[in-house]
N, C-alpha and C positions, 0 to 999 in steps of 0.2 A: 544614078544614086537615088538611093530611096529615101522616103521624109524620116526625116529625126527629131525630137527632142533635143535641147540644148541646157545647160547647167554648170555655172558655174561656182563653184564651194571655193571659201575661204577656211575650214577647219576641217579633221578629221570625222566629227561627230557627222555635219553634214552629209559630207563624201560617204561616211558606211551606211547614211539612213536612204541615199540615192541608191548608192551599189546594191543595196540589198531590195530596192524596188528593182530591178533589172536593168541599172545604168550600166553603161561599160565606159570604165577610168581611161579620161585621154591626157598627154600631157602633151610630149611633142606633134605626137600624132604621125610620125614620118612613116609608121606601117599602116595602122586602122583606118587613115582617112586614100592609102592608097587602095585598099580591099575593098572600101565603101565606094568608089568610083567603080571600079570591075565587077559590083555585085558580089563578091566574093561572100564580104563581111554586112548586115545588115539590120545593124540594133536602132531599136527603137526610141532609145534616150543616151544618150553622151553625155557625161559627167565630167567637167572638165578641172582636174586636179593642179594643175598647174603651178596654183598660189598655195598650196599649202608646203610649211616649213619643214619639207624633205631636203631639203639641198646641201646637206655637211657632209663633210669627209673629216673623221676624227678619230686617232688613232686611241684602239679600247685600252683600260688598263692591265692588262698580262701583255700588252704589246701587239696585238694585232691591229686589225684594221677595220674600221665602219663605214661604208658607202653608201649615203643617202639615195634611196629611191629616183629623186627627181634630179639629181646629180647630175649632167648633160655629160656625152662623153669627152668632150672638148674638157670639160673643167676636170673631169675626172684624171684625164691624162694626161694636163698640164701642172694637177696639184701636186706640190712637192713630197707630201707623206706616200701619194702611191708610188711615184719615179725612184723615190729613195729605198722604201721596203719592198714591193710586188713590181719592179720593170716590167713584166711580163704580162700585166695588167696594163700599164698604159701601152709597152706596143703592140699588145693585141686590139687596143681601141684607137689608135694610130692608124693601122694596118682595117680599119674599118669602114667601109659610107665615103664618102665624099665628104668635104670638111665645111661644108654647108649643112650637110647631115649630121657631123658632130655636135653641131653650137644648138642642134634642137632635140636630138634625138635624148631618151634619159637613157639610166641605169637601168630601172625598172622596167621599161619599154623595150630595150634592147633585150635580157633575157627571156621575156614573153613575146617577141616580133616569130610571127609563121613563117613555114618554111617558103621558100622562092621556087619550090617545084612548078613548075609550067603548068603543067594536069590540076594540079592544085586551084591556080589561077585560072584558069582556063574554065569557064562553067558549063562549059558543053561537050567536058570529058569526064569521063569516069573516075570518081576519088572521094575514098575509104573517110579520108580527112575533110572534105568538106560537101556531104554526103554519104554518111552511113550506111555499109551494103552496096554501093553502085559500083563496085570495081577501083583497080586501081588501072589504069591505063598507062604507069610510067612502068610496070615489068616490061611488056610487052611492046614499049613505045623507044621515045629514042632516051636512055636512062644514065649517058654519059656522065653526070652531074651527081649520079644519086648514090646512097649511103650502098657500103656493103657489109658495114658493121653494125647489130642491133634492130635488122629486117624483119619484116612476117611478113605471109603470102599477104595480107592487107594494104601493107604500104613499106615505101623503099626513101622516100623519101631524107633528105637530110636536115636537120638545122640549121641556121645561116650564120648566128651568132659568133664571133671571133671572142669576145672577152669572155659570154661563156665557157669558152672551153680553159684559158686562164683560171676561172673560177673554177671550174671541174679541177683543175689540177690542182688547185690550193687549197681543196675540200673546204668551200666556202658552206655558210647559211644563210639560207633567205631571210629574213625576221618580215611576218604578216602581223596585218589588225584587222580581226573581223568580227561580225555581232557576237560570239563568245568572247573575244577578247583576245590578246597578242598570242602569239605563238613561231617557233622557229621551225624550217625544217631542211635539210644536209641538201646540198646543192646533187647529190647526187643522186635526190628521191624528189626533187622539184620536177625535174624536166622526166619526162615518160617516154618507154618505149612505147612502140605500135601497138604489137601485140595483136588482138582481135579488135581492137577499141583506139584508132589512129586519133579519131575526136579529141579523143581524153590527153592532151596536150603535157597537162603540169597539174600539181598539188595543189593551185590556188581554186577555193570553193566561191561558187557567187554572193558578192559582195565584199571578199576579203582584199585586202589591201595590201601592195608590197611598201614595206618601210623603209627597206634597208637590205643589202648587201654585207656581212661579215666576213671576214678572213679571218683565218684562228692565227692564233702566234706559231710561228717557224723557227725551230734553232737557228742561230747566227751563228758564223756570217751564210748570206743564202743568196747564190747566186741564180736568178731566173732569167728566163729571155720566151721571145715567140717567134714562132716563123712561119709565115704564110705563102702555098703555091698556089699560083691563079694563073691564068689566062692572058694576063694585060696585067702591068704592077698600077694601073691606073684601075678606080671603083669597079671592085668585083667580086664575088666572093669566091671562098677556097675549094679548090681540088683536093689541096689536103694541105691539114697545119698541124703546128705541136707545140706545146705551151712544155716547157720544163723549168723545175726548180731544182737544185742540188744546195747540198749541205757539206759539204767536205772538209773531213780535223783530220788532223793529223794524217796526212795523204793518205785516208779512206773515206768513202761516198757513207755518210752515217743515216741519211735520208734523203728519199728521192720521188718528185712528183712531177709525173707528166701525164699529159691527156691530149688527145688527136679530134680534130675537127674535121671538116668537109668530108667525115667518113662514116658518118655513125649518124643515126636514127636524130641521136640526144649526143654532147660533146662526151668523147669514148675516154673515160677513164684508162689507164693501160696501165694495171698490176702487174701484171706478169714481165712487164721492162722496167715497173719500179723492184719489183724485189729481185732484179738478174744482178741490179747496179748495187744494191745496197749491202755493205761490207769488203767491196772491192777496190782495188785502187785503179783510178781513170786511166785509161789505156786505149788505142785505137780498136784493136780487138772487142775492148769491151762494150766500148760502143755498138760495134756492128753486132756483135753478139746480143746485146741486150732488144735493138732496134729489130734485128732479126723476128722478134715474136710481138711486136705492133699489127699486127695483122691476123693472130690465131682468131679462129673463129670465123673469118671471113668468108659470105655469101655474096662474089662477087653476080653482076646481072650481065647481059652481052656486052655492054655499049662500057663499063666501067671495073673490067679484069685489070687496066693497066693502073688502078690508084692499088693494089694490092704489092707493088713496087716500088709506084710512087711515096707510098706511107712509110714503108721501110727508112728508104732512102733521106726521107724527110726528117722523119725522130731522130735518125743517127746522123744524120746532119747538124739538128739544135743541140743533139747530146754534146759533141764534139765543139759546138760556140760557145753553150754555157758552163762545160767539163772545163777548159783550157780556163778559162777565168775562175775558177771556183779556188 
């Protein structure tokens, strides 16, 4: 581990006149301090956020929902506003870490946590993401793990995050504070593809601060759920997951939102199975039907053609636990 700077901020003002000197905001720390051991990660001042008054979960007025930055997942997943309105929120952060890793990890830490790519980790391999230009060594390497949706020849890599992909499906927004001042932006323009620019991670600029987590409001009643496939049902992350939301009046699907994890670059939005469902009435067939096209687009790599099955099989799996209850 290399020497660092230490700081800890009691208010906001503080924290953005840090960050914007070239601090990086630690709260749990349950990622950054593990990249700073590996060399991975190697800043020169830590800014330690911790005490500043991010911690509420409060639902907005048109009815959605607000999720403080420094929100730990544990609190997040046990507060009654998320379990009641977004289920698919907390068992995506259920289904997360180890539960020693909940009671420290935040909100805002977990949608900014790097990916768990090996090559990544590894600094004596080739990768796009943490060296620019030097190859990626997970096409050609053993890439069983790695995305096939949202690829470039730079990087294959996948996200690790389980509630972001919840978040993906419930077109959440970030809300930032940075030396210009607040700003929101669509969960779906937060988190970045590769592209030619693997570095270029997410929308947050240096020094800007994450506040909060939003949900928008959902027609009622809405029934959501998540489901994760891993390896071990003990800490690990996914092979592939699917976060879904339904809406169903009058036995037809009136709105429909889901999104796929352990498959994609950034958590895979999946339009083309939300609008198969929407205006139809829930049926076995239309499950398979809809789940069917979770997969278009897909650049599977040697070691991970069989999540191109797996994914299927998994959407239309959650479709059919959250279709029956809806």
């Amino acid at each position: 581990m290399h020497p660092f700077s230490y700081t800890r901020v009691s208010d906001t003002r503080q924290a953005l006149a840090a960050g914007s000197r070239g601090g990086r905001y630690i709260a749990g720390g349950t990622t950054l301090v593990d990249l700073m051991r590996e060399t991975v990660e190697r800043p020169e001042a830590l800014v330690d956020i911790s005490g500043l008054p991010l911690g509420d979960v409060s639902v907005t007025e048109r009815g959605g929902l607000r999720i403080g930055a420094l929100v730990t997942m544990a609190e997040a997943a046990a507060d009654r506003k998320v379990r009641t309105l977004y289920p698919v929120i907390a068992e995506a952060l259920e289904l997360s870490a180890s539960a020693q890793l909940r009671n420290m990890a935040t909100i805002g830490g977990n949608i900014m946590q790097r990916t768990r790519c090996t090559y990544f980790r590894d600094v004596t391999a080739a990768c796009n993401k943490r060296e620019p230009g030097s190859g990626c060594a997970a096409r050609e390497g053993f890439n069983r793990t790695h995305a096939i949706l949202g690829t470039s020849d730079s990087c294959v890599a996948t996200h690790p995050s389980d509630v972001a992909v919840a978040f993906a499906a419930l077109e959440a927004r970030v809300h930032l504070l940075g030396p210009d001042g607040k700003g929101t932006v669509p969960f779906a323009d937060f988190l970045r593809r590769p592209g030619t620019t693997p570095h270029r991670e997410h929308a947050v600029q240096p020094g800007d601060l994450i506040t909060a987590v939003e949900i928008p409001a959902h027609p009622r009643p809405l029934r959501s759920g998540y489901l994760k496939v891993r390896d071990r049902q003990s800490y690990e992350f996914a092979l592939t997951s699917a976060a879904v939301a339904l809406h169903v009046r009058g036995g037809v699907i009136r709105e429909a939102k889901v999104a796929a994890g352990g498959v994609g670059t950034v958590p895979w939005k999946l339009p083309a199975v939300e609008q198969h469902l929407i205006g139809e009435r829930p049926s076995e067939a239309l499950w398979a039907a809809a789940a069917a096209k979770a997969a278009d687009g897909a650049r599977p790599l040697r070691h991970n053609r069989f999540k191109l099955q797996l994914l299927n099989r998994t959407v239309e799996r959650q479709l059919r636990i959250v279709g029956e209850n809806a």
